[in-house]
C-alpha angles and dihedrals in degrees: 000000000000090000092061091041083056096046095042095055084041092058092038087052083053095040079050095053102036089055085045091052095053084042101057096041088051083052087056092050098046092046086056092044093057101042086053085052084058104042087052102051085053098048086046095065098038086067098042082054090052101048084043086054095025107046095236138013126281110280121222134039139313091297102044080054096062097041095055091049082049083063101266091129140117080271109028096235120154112215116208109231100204117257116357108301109209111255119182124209094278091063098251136136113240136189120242086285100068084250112132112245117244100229118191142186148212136157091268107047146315132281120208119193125187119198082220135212095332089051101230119097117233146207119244090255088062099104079203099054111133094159112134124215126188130178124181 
């Protein structure tokens, strides 16, 4: 009787860890989801500032973005951009994964996409996709 006591607190010890583990990697993810939220809300209005200031949006990738908010622009205006907005040497913005953001444009407004926690960016048929994608 002692023996299955043993092993039953042994498996419920295991059971313990193994939840604590999940839950503290859901906690991670939610924490990054959250600060991306974040990031984007603010990029997002820097550029609506800028197209307000600046007549359109930036044109070019990840990396030409950046670089007109930075004031290389027809009038050499900085946007500020909220909080700091992770760049990475290449002078792109990323998402909390250290993945640069696709950024595109059109006439009426802006879509961000983030590859998201595995780091790859999907297409919708992927059972595994967790990119997110926002627009304003």
């Amino acid at each position: 009787m002692k023996k299955i006591m043993i092993f039953v607190g042994l498996i419920t010890v295991v059971v313990a860890i193994a939840w604590a583990g999940r839950a503290w990697q859901t906690f991670r993810v939610n924490a990054r989801t959250t600060k991306f939220n974040e990031d984007i809300e603010n990029l997002f209005t820097g550029l609506q500032k800028y197209k307000e200031t600046v007549g359109s949006y930036p044109v070019g990738g990840n990396a030409s973005v950046v670089k007109a908010l930075q004031g290389n622009n027809s009038k050499n205006l900085i946007i500020i951009v909220g909080r700091n907005t992770p760049i990475n040497e290449k002078g792109e913005f990323v998402d909390p994964w250290g993945t640069p953001l696709r950024i595109y444009f059109s006439d009426t407004g802006v879509l961000i996409r983030s590859a998201g926690p595995n780091r790859r960016f999907d297409d919708s048929t992927v059972m595994e996709a967790d990119d997110f994608i926002r627009s304003n």
